[in-house]
N, C-alpha and C positions, 0 to 999 in steps of 0.2 A: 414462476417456477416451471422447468423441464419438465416433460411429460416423461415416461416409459421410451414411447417411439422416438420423441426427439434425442433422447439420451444416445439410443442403438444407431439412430443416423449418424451422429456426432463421431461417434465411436469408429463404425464406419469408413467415413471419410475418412479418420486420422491413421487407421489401419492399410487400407488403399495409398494415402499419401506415403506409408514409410517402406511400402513395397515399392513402388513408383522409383524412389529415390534409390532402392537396393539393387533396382535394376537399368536404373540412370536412362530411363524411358526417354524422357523431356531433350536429352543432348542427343542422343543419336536422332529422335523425332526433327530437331533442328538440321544436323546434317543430313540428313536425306531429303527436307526439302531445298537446302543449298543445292544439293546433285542435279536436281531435275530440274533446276529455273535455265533458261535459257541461255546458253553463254555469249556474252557481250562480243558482237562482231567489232573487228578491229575496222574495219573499216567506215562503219556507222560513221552518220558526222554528229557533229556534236551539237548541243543546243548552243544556237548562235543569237538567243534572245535570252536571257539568263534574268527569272525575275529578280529586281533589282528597283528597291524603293529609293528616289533619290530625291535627297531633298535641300533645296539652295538656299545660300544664307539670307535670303529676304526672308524666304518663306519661314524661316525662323528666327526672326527679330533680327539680323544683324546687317551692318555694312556689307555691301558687297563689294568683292576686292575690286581695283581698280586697273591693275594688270592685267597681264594678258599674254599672248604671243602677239610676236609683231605682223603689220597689215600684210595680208598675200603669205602667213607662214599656212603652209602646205601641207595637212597630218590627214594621213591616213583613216579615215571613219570604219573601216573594216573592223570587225570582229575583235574582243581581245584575248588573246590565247590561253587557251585552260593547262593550266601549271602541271595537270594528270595529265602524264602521255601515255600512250598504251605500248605494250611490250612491241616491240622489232619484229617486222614481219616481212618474212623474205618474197612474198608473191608481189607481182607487177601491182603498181596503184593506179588507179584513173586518172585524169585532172579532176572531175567531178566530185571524188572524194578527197583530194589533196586539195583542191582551193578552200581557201578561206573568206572568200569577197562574196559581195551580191550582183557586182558587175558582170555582164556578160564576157564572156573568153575570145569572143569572137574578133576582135580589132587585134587583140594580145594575138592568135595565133596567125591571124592574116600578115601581122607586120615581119613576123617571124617567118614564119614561108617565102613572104613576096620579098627579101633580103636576096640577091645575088647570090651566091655562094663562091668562094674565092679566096683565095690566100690571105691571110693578114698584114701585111705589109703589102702597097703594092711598089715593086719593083720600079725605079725608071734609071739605075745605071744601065751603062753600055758593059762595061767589064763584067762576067759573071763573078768573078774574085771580089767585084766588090763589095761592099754592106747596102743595102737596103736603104733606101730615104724612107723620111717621113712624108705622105701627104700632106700637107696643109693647106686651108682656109683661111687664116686668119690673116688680117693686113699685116698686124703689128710682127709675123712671123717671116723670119729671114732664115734660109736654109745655106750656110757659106761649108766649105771642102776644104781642110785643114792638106796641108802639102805635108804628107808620111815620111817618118824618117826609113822606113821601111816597109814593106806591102802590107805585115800583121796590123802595124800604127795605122791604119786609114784610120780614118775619124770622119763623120760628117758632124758639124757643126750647127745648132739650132739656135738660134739669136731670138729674141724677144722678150719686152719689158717685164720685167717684174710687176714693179709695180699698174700695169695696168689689170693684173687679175683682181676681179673682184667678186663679189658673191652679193646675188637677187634674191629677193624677198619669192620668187615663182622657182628657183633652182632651191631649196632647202622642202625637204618632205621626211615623215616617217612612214620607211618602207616595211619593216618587220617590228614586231612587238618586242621582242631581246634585245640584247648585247649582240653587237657586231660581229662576226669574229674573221668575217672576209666578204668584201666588196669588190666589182672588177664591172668595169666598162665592158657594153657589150663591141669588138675590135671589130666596129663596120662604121666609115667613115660619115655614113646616110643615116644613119638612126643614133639619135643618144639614148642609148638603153643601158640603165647601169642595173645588175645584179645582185644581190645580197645575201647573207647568211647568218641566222645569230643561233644566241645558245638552246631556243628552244627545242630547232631542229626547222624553222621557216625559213623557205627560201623566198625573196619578194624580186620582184622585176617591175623598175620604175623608168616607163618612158616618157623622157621630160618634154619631146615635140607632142605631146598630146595634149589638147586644147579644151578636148568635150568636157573630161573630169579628169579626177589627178591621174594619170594611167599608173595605177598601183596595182599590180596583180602577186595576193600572197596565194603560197602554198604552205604544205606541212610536211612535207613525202619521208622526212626523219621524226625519231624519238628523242634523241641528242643533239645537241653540239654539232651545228652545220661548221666545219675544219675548213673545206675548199669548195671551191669552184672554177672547171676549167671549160671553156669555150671550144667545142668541137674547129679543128683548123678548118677544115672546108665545108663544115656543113652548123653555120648557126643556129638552125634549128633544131640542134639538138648540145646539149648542157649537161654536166656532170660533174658530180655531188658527190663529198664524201661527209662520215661523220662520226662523231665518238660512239655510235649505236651497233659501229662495224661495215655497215653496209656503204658500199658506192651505188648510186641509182641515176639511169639517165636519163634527161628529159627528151624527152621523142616528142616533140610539135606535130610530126604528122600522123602520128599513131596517137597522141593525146593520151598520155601514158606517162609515168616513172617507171622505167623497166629498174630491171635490178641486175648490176655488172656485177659484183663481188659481195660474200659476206662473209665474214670473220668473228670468230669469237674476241678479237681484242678492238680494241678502241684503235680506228684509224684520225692520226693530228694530222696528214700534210698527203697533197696529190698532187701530179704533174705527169703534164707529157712535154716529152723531149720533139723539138720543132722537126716539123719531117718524119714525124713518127704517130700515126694516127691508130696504131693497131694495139699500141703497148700503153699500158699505165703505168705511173712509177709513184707509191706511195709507203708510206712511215706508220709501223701499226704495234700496239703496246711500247714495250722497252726497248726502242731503238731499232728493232728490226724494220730492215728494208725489204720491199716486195718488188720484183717486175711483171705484171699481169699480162697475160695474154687475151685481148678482146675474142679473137676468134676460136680462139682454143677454150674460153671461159676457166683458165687457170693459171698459176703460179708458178713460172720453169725459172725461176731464178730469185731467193731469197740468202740475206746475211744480216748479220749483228753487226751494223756500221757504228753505231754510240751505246753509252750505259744506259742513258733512260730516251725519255721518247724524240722524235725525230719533228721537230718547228715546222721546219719548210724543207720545201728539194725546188732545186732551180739549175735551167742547164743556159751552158754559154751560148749566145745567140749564134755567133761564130764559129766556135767548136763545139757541137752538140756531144760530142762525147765525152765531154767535160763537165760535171757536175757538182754541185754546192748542199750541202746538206745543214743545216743548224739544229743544236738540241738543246734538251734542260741541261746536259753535262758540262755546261759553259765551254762547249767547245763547238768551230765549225770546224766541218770538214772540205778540202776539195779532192775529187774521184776522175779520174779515168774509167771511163766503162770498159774498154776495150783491153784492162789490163786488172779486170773483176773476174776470175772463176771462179772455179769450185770452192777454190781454197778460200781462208781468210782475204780479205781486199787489204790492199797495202794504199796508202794516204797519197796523195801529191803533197798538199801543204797544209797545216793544222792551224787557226785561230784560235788563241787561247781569251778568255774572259773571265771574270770575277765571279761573275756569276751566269745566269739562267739566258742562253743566246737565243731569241726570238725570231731570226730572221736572218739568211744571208742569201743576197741578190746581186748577179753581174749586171753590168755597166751595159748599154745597150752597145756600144761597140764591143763586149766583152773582153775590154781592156785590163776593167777592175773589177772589184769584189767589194760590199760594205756589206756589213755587221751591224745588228744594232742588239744589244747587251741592256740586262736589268743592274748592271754594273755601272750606268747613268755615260756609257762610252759606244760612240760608233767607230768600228773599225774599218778600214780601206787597206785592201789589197792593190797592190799594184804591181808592176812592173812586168819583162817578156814572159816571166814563168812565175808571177807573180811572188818575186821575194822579196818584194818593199812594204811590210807590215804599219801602221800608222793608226794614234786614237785620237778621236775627235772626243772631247767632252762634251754632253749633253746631257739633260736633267732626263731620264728614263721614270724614275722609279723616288718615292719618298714611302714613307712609313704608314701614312698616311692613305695611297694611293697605289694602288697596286693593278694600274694600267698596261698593258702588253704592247709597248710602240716598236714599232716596225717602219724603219727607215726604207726610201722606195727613191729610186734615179728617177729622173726626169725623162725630157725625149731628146737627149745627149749626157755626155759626162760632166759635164757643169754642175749641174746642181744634186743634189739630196732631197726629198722633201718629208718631214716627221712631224708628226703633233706632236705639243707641247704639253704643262700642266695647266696651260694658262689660256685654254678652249683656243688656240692658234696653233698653226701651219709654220713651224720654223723650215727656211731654207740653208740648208748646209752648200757651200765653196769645196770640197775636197780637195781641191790644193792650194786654198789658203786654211784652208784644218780651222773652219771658223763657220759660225752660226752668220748668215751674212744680210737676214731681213727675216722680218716675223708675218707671216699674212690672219691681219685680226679683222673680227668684224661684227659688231652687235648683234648681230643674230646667230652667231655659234654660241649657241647654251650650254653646250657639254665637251668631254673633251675629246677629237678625232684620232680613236688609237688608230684607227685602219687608212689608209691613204693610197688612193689609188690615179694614175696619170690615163688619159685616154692612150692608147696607144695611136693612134692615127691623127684624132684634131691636136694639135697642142696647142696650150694654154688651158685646155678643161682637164680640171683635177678633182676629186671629189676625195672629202673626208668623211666618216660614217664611225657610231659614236654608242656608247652601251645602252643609250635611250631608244635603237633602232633607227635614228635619224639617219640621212644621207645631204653632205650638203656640198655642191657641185659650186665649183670656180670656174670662171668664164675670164676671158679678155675681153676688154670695155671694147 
């Protein structure tokens, strides 16, 4: 039985408590100490040891599977990326806080440095008029000069087997922990350095002459969706990154840095610079609007509404740099003239229409032609002097199933096409026999390569790269 006193305590308390709650003490006590905790640096790295109890099917009664990846398959042991990114932040990043590896940076920036610096193609016509060869290496590589019906026709001609491309158990790695969304050889004929970008926002750089360990170097320098990646023309050591976060950032090797070139409130899908033009950017941000940036001015002196929704790719003629290609979700590509772009609306050269969602359109390295690749399951070919000869090639894009983004990508001549398939393979397209004409398959493609990229300098190394973050690099035997 309560006492007197204990009764008045009780009493107490419950009188205290209904004041308490009249005056909602207990929530504002919680918001005020939210205010005053420390706020989370963006930069902070992240716990790269995540406890994690893990426990294998022996140690619990079962068969352990039998599988595996195959002998010499190459995966990345780095870190795996935390799904929270932190909001977009416009100040310069370090490497120190943008890598994600435990390997030293050291061999990564020496290789990058000690690169020559120099044009991408090296030159060895006599005629300035003419196009550009390729360097090559390889034996099985024949370089023959097609006799023009006209000086625009030059054509230089790249011969070698198909079938000798094949793909090594030491050429197959995972570079980035996402989905691919754009891979590119680094265009130096001394280093195989391939590139990459997925949807995390991780950029990784895997150099496959590296012997000591796998030479994987990620970064993070985005919050989204890494769009592009274009290779500085004369100076390798520096790389540039756009991304659906808005921001362009460039990698400075010598300053060891993601500086930050642009930021935008809209989501940028596509980036490019036009050959011979190092000062200018040209990228696709929100609903179809085009930007031309100026590096040295840090601004924008020339933007327009080229398509209804967002802008795929921009790609200029090797030949005629003032000639431009744009593809967008409006199943339409576009080609432009710069030089007859003002103020006003921009008026079209020639329109590609499609069925559906056009992913990609890239000229022909002679910049003779143009092909399209469409979720429409058709790639398209432009041809002819002013290109009025429209043509579709059927190919499997897209099923219900799958909703993979392939992006059709030339060779190192007009001959061939090369696209991934649904069927973890490398088809090669004929464009003027408007035919699938050899499929490059191989046991150890696990997944399927929507990204596909040609070295530009060796040929025969081609590399596919896959939504597992994989990259797997084709060589001639």
């Amino acid at each position: 039985m309560a006492t007197e006193y204990e009764r008045k305590r009780l009493e107490n308390i419950r009188r205290n408590d209904e004041k308490m709650a009249a005056l909602n003490v207990h929530a504002k006590a919680a918001l005020l100490s939210a205010a005053t905790k420390r706020p989370r640096n963006l930069y902070e790295k992240k716990n790269t040891k995540p406890a994690i109890i893990r426990q294998s099917q022996r140690t619990r009664g079962l068969n352990p599977e039998s599988g595996g990846l195959p002998d010499g398959f190459s995966v990345n042991p780095k870190r795996t990326h935390n799904a929270t990114l932190p909001r977009k932040s416009s100040a310069p990043m370090p490497f120190d806080v943008a890598y994600e590896g435990e390997d030293s940076l050291t061999q990564f920036v020496d290789t990058l440095l000690g690169i020559a610096r120099g044009p991408l193609l090296v030159k060895v016509c006599e005629d300035d008029n003419e196009a550009p060869m390729l360097s090559t290496r390889s034996s099985n590589v024949v370089v023959n000069r097609e006799e023009p019906d006209s000086p625009r026709d030059h054509v230089n001609k790249v011969e070698f087997d198909l079938e000798s491309l094949s793909l090594e158990p030491h050429n197959v790695a995972r570079v980035v922990p996402g989905r691919i969304l754009v891979a590119k050889f680094l265009p130096c004929e001394n280093v195989n350095m391939i590139a990459a970008g997925d949807k995390l926002g991780s950029v990784g750089f895997w150099n496959l002459d590296k012997e000591e360990d796998d030479g994987i170097y990620q970064f993070t320098p985005h919050t989204n969706v890494v769009s592009s990646l274009v290779f500085q023309q004369n100076s390798f050591s520096r790389v540039i990154s756009s991304s659906y976060d808005g921001l362009i950032r460039l990698v400075d090797v010598e300053k060891l840095v993601f500086d930050l070139v642009c930021s935008r409130d809209e989501a940028i899908y596509s980036l490019s610079q036009r050959p011979n033009d190092e000062q200018n950017l040209y990228f696709g941000e929100g609903e179809g609007m085009f930007n031309i940036w100026d590096l040295r001015a840090g601004k924008s002196f020339f933007h327009w509404k080229l398509h209804k929704y967002r802008i795929n790719t921009i790609d200029f003629n090797p030949q005629n740099p003032h000639v431009m290609a744009t593809s967008s979700e409006d199943r339409t590509a576009y080609l432009w003239d710069l030089r007859c772009m003002g103020a006003n609306k921009p008026i079209t050269l020639t329109t590609v229409h499609h069925g559906r969602a056009v992913h990609s359109a890239y000229f022909s390295p002679s910049g003779l032609s143009l092909a399209t690749t469409s979720r429409d399951n058709y790639v398209g070919i432009l041809s002819g002097r002013n290109f009025e000869n429209p043509s579709m090639i059927y190919h499997k894009n897209s099923t219900n199933r799958c909703s993979s983004n392939f992006r059709g990508v030339w060779g190192w001549d007009d001959s061939y096409i090369f696209i991934g398939n649904l069927s973890k393979g490398i088809d090669v397209i004929n464009p003027k026999l408007k035919r699938t004409v050899m499929s490059l398959q191989s046991p150890l493609m696990k997944a399927i390569p929507c990204r596909i990229h040609c070295h530009p300098l060796n040929v025969g190394m081609l590399a596919g790269s896959t939504a597992g973050g994989q990259v797997y690099v084709w060589t001639t035997k």
